[in-house]
N, C-alpha and C positions, 0 to 999 in steps of 0.2 A: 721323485726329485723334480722340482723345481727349473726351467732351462735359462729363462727369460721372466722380465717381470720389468713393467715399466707405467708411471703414472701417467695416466688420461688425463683427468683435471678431477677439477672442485667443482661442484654444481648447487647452488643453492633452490633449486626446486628440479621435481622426480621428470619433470614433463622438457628438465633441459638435459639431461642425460644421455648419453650413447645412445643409439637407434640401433647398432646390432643385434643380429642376432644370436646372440651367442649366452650361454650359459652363466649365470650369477649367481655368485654364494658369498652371500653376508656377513658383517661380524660385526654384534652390538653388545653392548653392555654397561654398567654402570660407569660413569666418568671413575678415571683411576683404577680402571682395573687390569690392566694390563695390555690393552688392546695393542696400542702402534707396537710393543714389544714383540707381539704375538706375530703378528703382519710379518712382520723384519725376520723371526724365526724360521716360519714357515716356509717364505721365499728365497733364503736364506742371502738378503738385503740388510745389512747394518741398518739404512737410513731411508730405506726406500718411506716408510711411515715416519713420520717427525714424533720422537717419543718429547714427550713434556712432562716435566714437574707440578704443571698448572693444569689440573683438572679441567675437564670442558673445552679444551682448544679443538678437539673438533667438531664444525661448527658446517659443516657443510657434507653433499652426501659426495664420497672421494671415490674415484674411479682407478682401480691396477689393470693392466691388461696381461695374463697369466701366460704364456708360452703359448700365444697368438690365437690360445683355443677359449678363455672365458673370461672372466671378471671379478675380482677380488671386489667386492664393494665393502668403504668404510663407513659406517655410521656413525651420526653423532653421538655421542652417549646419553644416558636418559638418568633423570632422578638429579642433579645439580643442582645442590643447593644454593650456592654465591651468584648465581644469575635469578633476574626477575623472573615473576611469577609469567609475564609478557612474553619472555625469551625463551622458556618454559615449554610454554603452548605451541606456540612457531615452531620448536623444535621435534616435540611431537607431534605434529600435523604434519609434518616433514615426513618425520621416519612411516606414520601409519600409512600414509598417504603413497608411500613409494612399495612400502610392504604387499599392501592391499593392489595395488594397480600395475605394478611390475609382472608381464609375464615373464623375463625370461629368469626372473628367479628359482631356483633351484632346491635352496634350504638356507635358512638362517642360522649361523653358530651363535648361543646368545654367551656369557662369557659372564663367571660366576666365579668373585674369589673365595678359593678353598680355606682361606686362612681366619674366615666370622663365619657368624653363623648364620641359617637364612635369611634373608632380607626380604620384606616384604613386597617389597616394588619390583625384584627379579619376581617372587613368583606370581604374582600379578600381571605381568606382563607377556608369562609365558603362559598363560592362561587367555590369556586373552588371544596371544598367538595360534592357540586350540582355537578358541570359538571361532577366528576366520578362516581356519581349516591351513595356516599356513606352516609348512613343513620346518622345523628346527630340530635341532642338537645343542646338545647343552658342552661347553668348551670351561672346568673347570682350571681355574689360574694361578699360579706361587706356589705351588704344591712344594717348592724346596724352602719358603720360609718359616715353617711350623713343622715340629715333629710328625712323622708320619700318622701318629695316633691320633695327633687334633688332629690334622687332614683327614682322615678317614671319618672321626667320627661328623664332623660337620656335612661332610657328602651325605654320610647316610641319616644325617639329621634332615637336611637338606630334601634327600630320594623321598624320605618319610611325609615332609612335608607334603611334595606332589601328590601322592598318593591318595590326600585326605578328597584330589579332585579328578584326580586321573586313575583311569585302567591300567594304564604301562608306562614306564618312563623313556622318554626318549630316547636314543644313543646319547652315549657322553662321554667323554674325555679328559683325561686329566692329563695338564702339561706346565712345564715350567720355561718361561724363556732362559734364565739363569744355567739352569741345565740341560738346555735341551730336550726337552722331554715334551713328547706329545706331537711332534711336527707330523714324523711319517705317518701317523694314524689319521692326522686329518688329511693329511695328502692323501692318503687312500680313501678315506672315505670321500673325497671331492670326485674320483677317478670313478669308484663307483658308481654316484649318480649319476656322470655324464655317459658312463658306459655299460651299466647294469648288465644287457646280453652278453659282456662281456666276461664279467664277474659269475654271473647263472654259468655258462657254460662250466666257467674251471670247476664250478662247487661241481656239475655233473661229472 
């Protein structure tokens, strides 16, 4: 659970960011996919993330600061079509730029709606995530507005598709903000990374 959770700001380049040292874990994904709901879920903040009707509002990289121990970071989303090709770029120069040169990040959630079916640009991007060795999870989204069956079958269309480039699939998660569903798993799994010795121990 969640104690605290309060916005840092908006930073339009990675090198004006928070200087602590403290632990980062990301959350990107296609504009529209559910992200500021997700955010608001998990921390359990209504408004803490400004959800929008208008794809692409977020436009800068956003800082939470989580129960004084890390950092929620919001990204902007990738793949937006109604912006220039120009706005495009800048925006991915942004995100690689912060991905690539950020030590204190920890893992990226990348966030994939359950309810179509693979998209070529999620898995491109998390391929690409592979080749600079940087650590993600896959946070699949709306799982309560499609029958359970197309849910399932799209993941495992989805899984399949990885496969055709990867060894193993990442961790993933399936959560609905509507429902509730998915929070406590990612809260665990954030507690994990920062405390692993501590997780090893219980398994022993």
């Amino acid at each position: 659970m969640i104690h605290s959770a309060k916005f840092i700001g908006a930073f339009p380049k990675t090198d004006d960011c928070p200087k602590l040292d403290i632990p980062e874990f990301a959350f990107i994904g296609r504009s529209n996919v559910g992200k500021s709901s997700l955010i608001n879920l998990i921390t359990n903040r209504k408004e803490l993330a400004k959800v929008s009707k208008t794809p692409g509002k977020t436009q800068t990289i956003n800082f939470f600061l989580i129960d004084e121990t890390w950092h929620l970071v919001d990204l902007p989303g990738y793949g937006y079509a109604k912006v220039s090709k120009t706005t495009r770029a800048v925006f991915d120069k942004m995100i690689r730029y912060y991905l690539i040169n950020r030590q204190q990040l920890l893992n990226v959630f990348v966030l994939v709606d359950a309810t179509i079916s693979p998209q070529k640009i999620d898995l491109e991007f998390m391929n690409w995530l592979g080749e600079m060795h940087i650590p993600f999870s896959i946070i699949f989204t709306k799982s309560d507005r499609e029958k359970t069956l197309v849910i399932q079958k799209n993941i495992k269309v989805f899984k399949s598709k990885m496969l055709e480039n990867w060894e193993s699939i990442p961790p993933s998660i399936l959560t609905s903000a509507e429902k509730n569903r998915g929070a406590k798993e990612i809260i665990k799994f954030i507690k994990e990374a920062m405390h692993p010795e501590e997780f090893e121990n219980l398994a022993d």
